[in-house]
RODO-2510 file (C-alpha; in nm, 4 decimals, decimal comma):
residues 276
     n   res          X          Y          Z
     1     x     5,2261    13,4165     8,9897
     2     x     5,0866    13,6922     8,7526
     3     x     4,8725    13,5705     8,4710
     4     x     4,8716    13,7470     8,1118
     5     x     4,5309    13,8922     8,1426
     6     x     4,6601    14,0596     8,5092
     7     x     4,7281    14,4066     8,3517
     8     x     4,3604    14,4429     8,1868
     9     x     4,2073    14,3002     8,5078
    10     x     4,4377    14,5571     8,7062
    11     x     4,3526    14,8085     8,4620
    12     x     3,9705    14,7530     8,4465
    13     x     3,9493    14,7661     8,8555
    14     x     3,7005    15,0561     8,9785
    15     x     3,8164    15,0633     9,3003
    16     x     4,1456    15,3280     9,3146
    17     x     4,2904    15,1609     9,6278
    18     x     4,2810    14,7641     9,5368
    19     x     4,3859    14,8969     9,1768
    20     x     4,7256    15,0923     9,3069
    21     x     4,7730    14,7945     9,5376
    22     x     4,7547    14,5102     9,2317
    23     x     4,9422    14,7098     9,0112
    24     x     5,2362    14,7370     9,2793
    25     x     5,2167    14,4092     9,2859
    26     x     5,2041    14,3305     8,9204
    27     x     5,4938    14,5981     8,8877
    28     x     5,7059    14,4112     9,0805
    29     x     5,6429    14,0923     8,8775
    30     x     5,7224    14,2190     8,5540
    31     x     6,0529    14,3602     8,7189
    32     x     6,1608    14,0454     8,8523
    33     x     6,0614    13,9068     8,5387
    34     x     6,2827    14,1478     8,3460
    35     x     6,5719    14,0876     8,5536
    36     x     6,5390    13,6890     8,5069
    37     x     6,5347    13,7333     8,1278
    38     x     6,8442    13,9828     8,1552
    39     x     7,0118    13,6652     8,3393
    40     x     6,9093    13,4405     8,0807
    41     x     7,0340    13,5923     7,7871
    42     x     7,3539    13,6517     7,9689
    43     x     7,4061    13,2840     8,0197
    44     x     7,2557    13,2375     7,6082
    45     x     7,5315    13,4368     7,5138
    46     x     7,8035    13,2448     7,7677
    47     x     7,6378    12,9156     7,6390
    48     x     7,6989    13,0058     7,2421
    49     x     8,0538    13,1506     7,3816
    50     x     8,1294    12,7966     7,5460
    51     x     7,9309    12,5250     7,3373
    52     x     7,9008    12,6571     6,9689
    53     x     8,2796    12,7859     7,0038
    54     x     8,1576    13,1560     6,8960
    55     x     8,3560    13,4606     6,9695
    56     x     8,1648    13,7369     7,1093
    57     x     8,2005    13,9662     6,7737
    58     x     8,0184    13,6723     6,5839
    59     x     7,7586    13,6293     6,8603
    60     x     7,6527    14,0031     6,8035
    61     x     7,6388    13,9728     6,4793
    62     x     7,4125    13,6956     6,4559
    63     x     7,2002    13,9031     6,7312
    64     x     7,2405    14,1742     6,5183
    65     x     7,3801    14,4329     6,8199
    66     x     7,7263    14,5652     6,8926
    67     x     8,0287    14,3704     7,0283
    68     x     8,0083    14,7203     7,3223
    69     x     7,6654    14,5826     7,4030
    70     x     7,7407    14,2265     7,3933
    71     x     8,0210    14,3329     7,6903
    72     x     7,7693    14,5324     7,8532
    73     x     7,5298    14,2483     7,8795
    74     x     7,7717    14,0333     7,9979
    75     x     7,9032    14,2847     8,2557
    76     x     7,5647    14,3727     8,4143
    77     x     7,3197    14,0498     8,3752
    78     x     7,2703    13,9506     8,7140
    79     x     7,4593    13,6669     8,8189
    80     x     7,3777    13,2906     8,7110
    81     x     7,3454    13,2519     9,0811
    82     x     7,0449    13,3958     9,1274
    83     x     6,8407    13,1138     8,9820
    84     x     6,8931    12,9036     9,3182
    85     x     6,6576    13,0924     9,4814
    86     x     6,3858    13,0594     9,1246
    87     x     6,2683    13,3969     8,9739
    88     x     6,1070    13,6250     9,2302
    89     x     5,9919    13,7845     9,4073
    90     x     6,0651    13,5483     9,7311
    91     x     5,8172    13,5081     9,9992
    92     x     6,0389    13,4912    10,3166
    93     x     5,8148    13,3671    10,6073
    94     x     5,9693    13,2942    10,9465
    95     x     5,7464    13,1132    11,2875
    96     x     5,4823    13,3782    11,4852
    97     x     5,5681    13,2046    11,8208
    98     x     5,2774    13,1315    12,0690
    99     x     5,3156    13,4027    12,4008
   100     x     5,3713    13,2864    12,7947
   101     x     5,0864    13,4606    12,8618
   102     x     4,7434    13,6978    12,7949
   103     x     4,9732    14,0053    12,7359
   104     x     5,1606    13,8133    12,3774
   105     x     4,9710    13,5815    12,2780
   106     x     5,1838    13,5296    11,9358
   107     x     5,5543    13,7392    11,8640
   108     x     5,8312    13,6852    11,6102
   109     x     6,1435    13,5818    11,7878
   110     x     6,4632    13,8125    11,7650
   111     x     6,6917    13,5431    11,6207
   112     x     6,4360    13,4528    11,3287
   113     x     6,3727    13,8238    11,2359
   114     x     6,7488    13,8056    11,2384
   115     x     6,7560    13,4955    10,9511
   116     x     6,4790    13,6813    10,8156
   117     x     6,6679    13,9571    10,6929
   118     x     6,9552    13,7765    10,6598
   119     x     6,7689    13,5918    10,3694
   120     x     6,6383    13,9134    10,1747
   121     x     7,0182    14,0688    10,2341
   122     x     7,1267    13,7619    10,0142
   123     x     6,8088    13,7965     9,7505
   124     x     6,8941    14,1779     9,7408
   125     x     7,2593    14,0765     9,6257
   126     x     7,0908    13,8713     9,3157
   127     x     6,8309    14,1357     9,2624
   128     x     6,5598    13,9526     9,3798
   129     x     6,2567    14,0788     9,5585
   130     x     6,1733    13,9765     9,9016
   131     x     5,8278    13,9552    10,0479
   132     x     5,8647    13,8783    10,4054
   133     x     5,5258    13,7403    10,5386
   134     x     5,4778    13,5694    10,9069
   135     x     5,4189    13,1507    10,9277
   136     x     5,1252    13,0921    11,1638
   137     x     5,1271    12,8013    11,4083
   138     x     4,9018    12,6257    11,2080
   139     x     5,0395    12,7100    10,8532
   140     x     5,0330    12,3976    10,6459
   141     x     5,1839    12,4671    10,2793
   142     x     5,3874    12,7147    10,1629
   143     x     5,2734    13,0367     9,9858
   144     x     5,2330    13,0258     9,5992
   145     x     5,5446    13,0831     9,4087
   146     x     5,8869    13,0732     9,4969
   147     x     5,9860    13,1064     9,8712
   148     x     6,2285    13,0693    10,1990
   149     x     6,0581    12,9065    10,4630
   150     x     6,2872    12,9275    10,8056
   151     x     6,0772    12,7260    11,0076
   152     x     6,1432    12,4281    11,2200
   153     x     5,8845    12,0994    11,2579
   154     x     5,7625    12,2479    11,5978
   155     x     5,6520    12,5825    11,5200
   156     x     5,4230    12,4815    11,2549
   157     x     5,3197    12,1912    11,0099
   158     x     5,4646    12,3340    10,7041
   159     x     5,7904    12,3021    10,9050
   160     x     5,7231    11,9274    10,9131
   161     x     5,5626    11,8720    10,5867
   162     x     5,8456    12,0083    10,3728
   163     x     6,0948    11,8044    10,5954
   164     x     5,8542    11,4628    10,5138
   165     x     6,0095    11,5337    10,1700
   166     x     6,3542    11,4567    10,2552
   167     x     6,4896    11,0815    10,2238
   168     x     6,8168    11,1672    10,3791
   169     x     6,7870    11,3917    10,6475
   170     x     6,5518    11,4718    10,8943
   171     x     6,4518    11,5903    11,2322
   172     x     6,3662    11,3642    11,5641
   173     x     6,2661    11,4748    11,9764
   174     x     6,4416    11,2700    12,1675
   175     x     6,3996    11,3469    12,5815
   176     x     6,2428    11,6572    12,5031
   177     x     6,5674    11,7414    12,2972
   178     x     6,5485    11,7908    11,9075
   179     x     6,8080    11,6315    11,7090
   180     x     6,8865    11,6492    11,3160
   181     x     6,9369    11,2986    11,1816
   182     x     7,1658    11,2302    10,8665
   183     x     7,0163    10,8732    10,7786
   184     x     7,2919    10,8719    10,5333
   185     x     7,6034    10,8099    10,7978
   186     x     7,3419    10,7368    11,0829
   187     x     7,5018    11,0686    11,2542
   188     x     7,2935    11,2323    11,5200
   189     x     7,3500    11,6330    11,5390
   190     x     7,2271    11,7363    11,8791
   191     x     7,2350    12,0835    11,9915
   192     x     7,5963    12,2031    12,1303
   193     x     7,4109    12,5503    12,2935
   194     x     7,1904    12,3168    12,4966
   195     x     7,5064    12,0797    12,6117
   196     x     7,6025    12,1004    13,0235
   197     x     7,8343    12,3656    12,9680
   198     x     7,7000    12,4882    12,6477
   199     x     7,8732    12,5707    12,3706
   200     x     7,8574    12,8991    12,1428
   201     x     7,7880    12,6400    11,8135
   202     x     7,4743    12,5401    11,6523
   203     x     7,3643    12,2996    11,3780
   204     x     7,1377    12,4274    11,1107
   205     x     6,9051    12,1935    10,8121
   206     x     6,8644    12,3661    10,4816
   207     x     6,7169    12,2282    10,1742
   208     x     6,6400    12,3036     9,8443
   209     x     6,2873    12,2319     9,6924
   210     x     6,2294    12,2012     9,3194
   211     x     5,8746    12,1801     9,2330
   212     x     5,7502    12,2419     8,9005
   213     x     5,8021    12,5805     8,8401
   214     x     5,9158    12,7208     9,1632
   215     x     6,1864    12,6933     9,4548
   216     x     6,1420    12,6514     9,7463
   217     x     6,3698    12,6748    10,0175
   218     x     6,3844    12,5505    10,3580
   219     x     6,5758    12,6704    10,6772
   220     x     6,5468    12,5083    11,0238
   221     x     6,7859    12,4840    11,3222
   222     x     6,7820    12,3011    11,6348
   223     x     6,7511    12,6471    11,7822
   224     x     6,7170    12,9875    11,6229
   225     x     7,0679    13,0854    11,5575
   226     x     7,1205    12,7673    11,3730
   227     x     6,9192    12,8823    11,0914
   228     x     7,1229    13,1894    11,0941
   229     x     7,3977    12,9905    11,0598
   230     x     7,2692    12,8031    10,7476
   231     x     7,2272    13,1769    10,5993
   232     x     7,5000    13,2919    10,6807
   233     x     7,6657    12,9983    10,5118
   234     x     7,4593    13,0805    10,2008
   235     x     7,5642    13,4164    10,1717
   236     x     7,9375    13,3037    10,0356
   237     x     7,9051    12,9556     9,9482
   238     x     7,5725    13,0054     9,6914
   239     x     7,7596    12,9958     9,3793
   240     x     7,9821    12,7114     9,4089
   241     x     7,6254    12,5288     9,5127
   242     x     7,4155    12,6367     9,2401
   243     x     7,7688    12,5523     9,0137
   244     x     7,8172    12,2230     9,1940
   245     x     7,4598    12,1065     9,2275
   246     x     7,2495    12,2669     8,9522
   247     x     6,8870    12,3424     8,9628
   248     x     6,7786    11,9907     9,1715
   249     x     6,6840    11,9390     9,5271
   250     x     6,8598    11,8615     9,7825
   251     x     6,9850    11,8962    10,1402
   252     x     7,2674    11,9620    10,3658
   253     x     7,3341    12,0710    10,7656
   254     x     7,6189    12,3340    10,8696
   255     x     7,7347    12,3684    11,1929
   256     x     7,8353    12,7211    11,2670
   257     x     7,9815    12,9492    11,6097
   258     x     7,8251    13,2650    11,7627
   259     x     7,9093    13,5759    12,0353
   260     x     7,7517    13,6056    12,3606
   261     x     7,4818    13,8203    12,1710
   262     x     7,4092    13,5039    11,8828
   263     x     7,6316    13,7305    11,6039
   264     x     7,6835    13,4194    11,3968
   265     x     8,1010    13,4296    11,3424
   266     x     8,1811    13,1466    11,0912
   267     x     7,9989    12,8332    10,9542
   268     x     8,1013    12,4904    10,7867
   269     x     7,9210    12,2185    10,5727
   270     x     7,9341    11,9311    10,7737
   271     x     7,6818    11,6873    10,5895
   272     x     7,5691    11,6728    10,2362
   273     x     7,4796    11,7791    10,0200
   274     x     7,2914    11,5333     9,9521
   275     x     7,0415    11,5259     9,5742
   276     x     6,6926    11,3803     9,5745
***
């Protein structure tokens, strides 16, 4: 997160390549910063619509613009949406996986880079700014501000520290099978693709993290394509969430059904979700 005295520190830097690179960086802070105020005053103006009982032509009086721009605000603020993912710009970090052998020792699996830009797809639709970055085996806490971590509790500890957080669901190895556990109902989601004859379905976790000042969000399925699943269940079902569940934590699994070649082809709620 930038800090007020960023642009004279930028500014001030000697060195020409560290400076462009900080003030790229910077520059995409204030933009994302722009773009959450735009939102906010959008939902000021809806607010003072809804709650004082205004009508738009009194609202711009008392902010002392047009009625035109008043409409244009309301017509091009990004969506109220977008908060469910925090400010921006999103860190979206999926597992480097440890190689069979000398030749990889670490790779990103196909099916995460998948989720991975499956997740900035849905940031780019509420103008937010992804950063993807790469979770090392032994990653233990998430990067500073907000972020979408799609990593299960095997491929690293930050997988299993952010699921610690979770009262109601959680994730358990059971004859070297993973399961997702809804301690709610005391229902035990094992994995259909890894059933004798597999299915083409997968269960996904996905939670919501609010601490302090940021979001975090957390993506994990029993195998790969589940957390595709979970985002592809995000990208249609965010704004009822946001509108049903408001800026809290809280969890949730979704089942969803794949091709031959893991193209994720529908997805369902099928626990939660559940508040913290």
């Amino acid at each position: 997160m930038a800090d007020p005295d960023d642009f004279d520190a930028v500014r001030d830097d000697r060195d020409p390549l560290r400076r462009a690179r900080r003030a790229a960086e910077l520059q995409t802070h204030y933009q994302q910063r722009a773009t959450e105020l735009s939102r906010l005053r959008k939902a000021a103006i809806e607010e003072a619509h809804r709650d004082l009982d205004m009508s738009y032509t009194e609202i711009a009086t008392a902010l002392g613009i047009s009625k035109g721009r008043i409409t244009q605000i309301r017509g091009s603020a990004p969506a109220r949406e977008r908060a469910f993912f925090g400010v921006g710009p999103v860190a979206v970090g999926v597992p480097l996986r440890r190689g069979t052998d000398h030749r990889m020792r670490t790779y990103v699996d196909a099916a995460d880079m998948t989720a991975q830009t499956q997740a900035e797809g849905v940031l780019a639709s509420l103008s937010l700014a992804a950063e993807p970055f790469n979770i090392e085996p032994d990653l233990e806490s998430v990067p500073v501000g907000d972020a979408i971590v799609i990593c299960g509790p095997r491929s690293a500890p930050v997988g299993a520290s952010l699921l610690a957080a979770d009262t109601h669901l959680g994730f358990t190895r059971e004859d070297e099978r993973w399961r997702i556990d809804d301690h709610n109902s005391g229902v035990k989601y094992f994995s259909p693709r890894l059933d004798t004859p597999p299915r083409d379905e997968e269960f996904g976790y996905f939670a919501r993290h609010r601490q302090d000042d940021r979001v975090i969000i957390h993506v994990a399925g029993i195998t790969a394509v589940g957390s595709s699943g979970v985002l592809h269940y995000l990208q249609t079902n965010v704004r009822e969430l946001f509108t049903s569940e408001g800026d809290v934590s809280f969890s949730m699994v979704v089942k969803c059904s794949f091709t031959s070649d893991t193209t994720i082809t529908g997805s369902e709620l099928v626990a939660g979700p559940y508040r913290w």
